[in-house]
Each structure stands twice: as structure tokens, then as C-alpha cells.
C-alpha positions as CSV (number, residue, x, y, z in Angstrom):
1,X,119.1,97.2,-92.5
2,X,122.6,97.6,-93.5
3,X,122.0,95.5,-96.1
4,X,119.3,97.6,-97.8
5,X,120.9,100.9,-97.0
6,X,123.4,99.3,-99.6
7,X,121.0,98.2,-102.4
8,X,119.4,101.7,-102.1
9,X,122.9,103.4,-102.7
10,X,124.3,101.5,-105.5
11,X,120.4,101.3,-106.9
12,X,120.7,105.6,-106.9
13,X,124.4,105.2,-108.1
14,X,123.6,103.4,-111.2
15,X,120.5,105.9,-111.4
16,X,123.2,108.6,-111.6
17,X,125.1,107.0,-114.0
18,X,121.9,106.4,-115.9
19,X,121.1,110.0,-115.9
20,X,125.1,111.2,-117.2
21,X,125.0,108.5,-119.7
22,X,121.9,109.3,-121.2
23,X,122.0,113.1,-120.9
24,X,125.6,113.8,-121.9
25,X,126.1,114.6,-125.7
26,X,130.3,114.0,-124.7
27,X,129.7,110.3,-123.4
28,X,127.0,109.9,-126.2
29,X,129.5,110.5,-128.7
30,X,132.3,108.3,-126.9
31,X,130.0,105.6,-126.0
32,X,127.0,105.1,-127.7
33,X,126.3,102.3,-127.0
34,X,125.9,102.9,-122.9
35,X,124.1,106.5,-123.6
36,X,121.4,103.9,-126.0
37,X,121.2,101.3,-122.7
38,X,120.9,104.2,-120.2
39,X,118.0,105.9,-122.2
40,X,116.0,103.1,-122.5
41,X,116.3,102.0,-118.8
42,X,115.1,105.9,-118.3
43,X,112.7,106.1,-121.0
44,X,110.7,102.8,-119.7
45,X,111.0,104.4,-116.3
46,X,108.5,107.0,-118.2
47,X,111.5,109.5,-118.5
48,X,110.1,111.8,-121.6
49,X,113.7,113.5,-121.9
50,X,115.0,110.0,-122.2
51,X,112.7,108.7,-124.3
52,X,113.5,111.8,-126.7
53,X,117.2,111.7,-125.9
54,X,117.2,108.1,-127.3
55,X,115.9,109.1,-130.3
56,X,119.0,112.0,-130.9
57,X,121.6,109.5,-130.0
58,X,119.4,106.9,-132.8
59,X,119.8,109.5,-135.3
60,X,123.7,110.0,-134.5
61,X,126.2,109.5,-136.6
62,X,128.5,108.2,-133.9
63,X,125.7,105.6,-133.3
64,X,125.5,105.4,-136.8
65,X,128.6,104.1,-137.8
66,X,128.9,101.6,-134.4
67,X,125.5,100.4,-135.5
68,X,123.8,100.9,-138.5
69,X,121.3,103.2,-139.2
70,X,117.6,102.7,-136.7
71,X,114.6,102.5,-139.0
72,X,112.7,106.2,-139.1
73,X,109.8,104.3,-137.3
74,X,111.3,103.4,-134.4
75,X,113.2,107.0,-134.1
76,X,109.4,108.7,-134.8
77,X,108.4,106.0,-132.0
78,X,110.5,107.8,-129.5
79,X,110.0,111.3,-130.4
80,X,105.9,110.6,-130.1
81,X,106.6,108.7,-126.7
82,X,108.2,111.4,-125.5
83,X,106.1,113.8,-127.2
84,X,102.7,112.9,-125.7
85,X,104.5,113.4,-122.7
86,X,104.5,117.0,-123.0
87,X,107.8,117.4,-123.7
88,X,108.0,120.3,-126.4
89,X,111.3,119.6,-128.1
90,X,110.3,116.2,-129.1
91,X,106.7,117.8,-129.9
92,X,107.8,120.2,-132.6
93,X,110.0,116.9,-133.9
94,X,107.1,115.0,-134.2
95,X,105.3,118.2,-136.2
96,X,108.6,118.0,-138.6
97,X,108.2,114.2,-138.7
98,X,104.5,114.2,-139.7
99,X,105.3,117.3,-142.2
100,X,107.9,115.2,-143.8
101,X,106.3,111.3,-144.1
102,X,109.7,110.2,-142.3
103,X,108.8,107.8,-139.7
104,X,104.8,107.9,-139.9
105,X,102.8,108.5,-142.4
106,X,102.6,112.5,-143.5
107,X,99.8,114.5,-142.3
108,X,99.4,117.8,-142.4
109,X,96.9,118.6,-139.7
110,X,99.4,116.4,-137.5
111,X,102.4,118.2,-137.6
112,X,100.6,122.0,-137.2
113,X,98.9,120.3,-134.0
114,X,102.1,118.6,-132.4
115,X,103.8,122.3,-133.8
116,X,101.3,124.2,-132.3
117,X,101.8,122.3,-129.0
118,X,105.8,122.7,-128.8
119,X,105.0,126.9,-130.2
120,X,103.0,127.4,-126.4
121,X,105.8,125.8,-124.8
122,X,108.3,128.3,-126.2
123,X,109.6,126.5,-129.0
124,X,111.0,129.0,-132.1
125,X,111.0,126.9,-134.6
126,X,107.4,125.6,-134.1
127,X,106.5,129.4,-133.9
128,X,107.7,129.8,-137.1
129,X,105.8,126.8,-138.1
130,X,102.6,128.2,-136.6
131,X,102.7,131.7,-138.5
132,X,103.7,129.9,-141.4
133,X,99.9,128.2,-141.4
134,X,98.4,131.4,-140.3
135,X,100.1,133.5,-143.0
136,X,99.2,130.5,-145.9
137,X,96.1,129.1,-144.4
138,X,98.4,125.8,-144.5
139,X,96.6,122.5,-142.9
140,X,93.4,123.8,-142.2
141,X,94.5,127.1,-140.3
142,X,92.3,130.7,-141.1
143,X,94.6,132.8,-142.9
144,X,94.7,135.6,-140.0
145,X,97.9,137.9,-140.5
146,X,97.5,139.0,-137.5
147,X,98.3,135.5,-136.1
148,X,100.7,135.0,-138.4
149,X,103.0,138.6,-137.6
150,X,102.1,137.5,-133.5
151,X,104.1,133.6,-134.1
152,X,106.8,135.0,-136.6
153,X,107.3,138.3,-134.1
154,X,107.6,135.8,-131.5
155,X,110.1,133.7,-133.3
156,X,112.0,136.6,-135.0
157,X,112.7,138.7,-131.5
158,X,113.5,135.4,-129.4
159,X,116.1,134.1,-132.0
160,X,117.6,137.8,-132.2
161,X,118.2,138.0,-128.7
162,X,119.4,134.5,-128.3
163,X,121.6,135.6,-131.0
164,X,122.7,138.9,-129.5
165,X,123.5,137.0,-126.3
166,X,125.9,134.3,-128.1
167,X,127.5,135.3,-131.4
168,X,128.6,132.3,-132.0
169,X,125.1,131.0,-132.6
170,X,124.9,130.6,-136.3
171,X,121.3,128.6,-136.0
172,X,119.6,131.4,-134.1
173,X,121.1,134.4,-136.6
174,X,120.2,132.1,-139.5
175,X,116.7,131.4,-137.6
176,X,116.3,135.2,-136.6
177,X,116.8,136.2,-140.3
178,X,114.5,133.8,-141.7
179,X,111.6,134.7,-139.3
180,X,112.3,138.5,-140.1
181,X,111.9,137.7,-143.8
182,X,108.2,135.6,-143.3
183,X,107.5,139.0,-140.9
184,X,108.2,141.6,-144.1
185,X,106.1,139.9,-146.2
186,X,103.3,139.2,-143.5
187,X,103.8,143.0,-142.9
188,X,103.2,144.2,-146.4
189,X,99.2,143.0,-146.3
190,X,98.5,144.3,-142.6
191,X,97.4,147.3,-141.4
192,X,99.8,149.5,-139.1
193,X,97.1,148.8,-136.4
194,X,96.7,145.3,-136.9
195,X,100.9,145.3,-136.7
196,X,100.5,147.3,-133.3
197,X,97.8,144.5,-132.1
198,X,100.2,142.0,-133.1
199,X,102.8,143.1,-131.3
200,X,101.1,144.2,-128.3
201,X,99.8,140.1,-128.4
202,X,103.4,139.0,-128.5
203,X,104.5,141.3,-125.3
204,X,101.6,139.6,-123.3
205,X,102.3,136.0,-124.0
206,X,103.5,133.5,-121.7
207,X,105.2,129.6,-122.6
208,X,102.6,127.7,-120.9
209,X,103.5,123.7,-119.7
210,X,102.8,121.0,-121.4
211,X,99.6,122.3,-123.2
């Protein structure tokens, strides 16, 4: 008994460690090398965090220069893993990886699904994706302004406050002024009621899980 009380400790010990070593950007940048053996023991434990944490610390440039640079494939392999998984972070990368060609092979409808996926779960930039189709009629989508003012209004007021909230954040200002940009000209072929529906669409929506 005493003996498997043991194993069970040191087995949730070096889960632990697992855990720090894959999640901490600090140790990734120290030690590459341990966060790339930790992730993978997590990620083939069906971890989707680890799975898409492997693929950041691939694409590193600390791993980079211990290493050598990991094919696109195998860092799109990760993303998708963890992706299909429902984890939204690594589903709007996969929409960028699909937009681009840079991993797997480009496709348009793709990325807007996988970016439509990670935009439910809350993700700005795949918001700004999403009005981007409806505003163009990009990868198939209706051109609906509408839709498109809803996702950019989503995108524009998130990153504002997550800007007003931390000053320092240069991505969500940047992010925040981008989204109000797509929103003038989005604005300039609506309707002030179609603008008030819009709005009235974005103060009634909820991130849903893993749609």
C-alpha cells in the first residue's frame, strides 16, 4: 500500500511538473527543450492546451535557435489537434493557417469555418475575421452588413476595453483601431436602423463552448 501511495505521488509530481513546464512561457524560454517533452506527454494524454502550447513553443525562436526550425506541417498538425478539440485559440490559428497555405494547403471556406468557430468562443481576432466575410462576401459568406457591423462591433468594443483596462496593451489598441476602421466603412452602406439592430445583436450575445 505504501508502496503505491508512492508511485501515485511522484506519478502527480511529475504531472505537475508536466503541467509548469508546458504552460510557463518563462521555463519555455529557458528550457525548451523540457516545455517540447512536457507538451507532448500532455498533448498525447489528449491535453488540447498542450497540444496547442506545443505548437507556440515549435514556432519560438528560443526553440528555434536550440533546434532548427519545425516544418509548418507538423506546427499546423498541432494547432488542428488541438483545434478539433474545441479549443478556440488554436481554432482561429488554424483559420489563419488555412487563409495563408502555411502548413496545409490554403482554403478559403476552411479558415472562415475554423474562424467562425474560435469568433463564438470569444475570440477578437476571429471576429474580425468573420465581419470581414460578411462585409466582402469573402469564402462563400452573404454580404449582410448587418453581420458584418454585429462581428466588427464585437471586436472593436472588446479590444477597446481590454485596452482601456491595460495601457500597456499595444495589440489590443492597434486591434481596437483596426476593427473601428472596418466598422466606418461597414457603417457608411447601413441604415441608422440596421446599425441600431446591429448593436442591439452584439449586447445580447454570449461566447458559447466549444461550438
Amino acid at each position: 500500500m505504501i508502496a503505491l501511495l508512492l508511485t501515485a505521488g511522484m506519478a502527480g509530481a511529475a504531472l505537475a511538473d508536466d503541467v509548469l513546464a508546458c504552460g510557463s512561457s518563462a521555463l519555455t524560454a529557458l528550457d525548451p527543450a523540457r516545455a517540447v517533452a512536457a507538451c507532448l506527454r500532455l498533448a498525447e494524454q489528449g491535453q488540447a492546451w498542450a497540444a496547442y502550447n506545443l505548437a507556440v513553443v515549435y514556432s519560438s525562436d528560443s526553440y528555434v535557435r536550440a533546434f532548427g526550425a519545425k516544418s509548418n506541417a507538423e506546427i499546423a498538425a498541432w494547432y488542428k489537434k488541438a483545434a478539433e478539440q474545441g479549443l478556440a485559440l488554436a481554432q482561429a490559428e488554424l483559420g489563419e493557417i488555412y487563409l495563408t497555405g502555411r502548413g496545409l494547403p490554403k482554403n478559403d471556406a476552411e479558415s472562415i469555418k475554423w474562424s467562425r468557430k474560435a469568433a463564438e468562443q470569444g475570440v477578437i481576432s476571429a471576429q474580425m475575421d468573420v465581419g470581414t466575410a460578411y462585409s466582402t462576401g469573402w469564402a462563400g459568406y452573404p454580404k449582410d452588413d448587418v453581420q458584418a457591423y454585429f462581428w466588427l462591433y464585437l471586436a472593436e468594443s472588446r479590444s477597446a476595453s481590454i485596452a482601456a483596462s491595460h495601457p500597456s496593451s499595444e495589440i489590443a489598441d492597434t486591434t481596437a483601431g483596426l476593427a473601428q476602421e472596418a466598422l466606418d466603412l461597414v457603417a457608411k452602406q447601413m441604415t441608422p436602423d440596421q446599425i441600431v439592430e446591429a448593436k442591439r445583436l452584439a449586447a445580447q450575445w454570449k461566447p458559447q463552448t466549444n461550438p
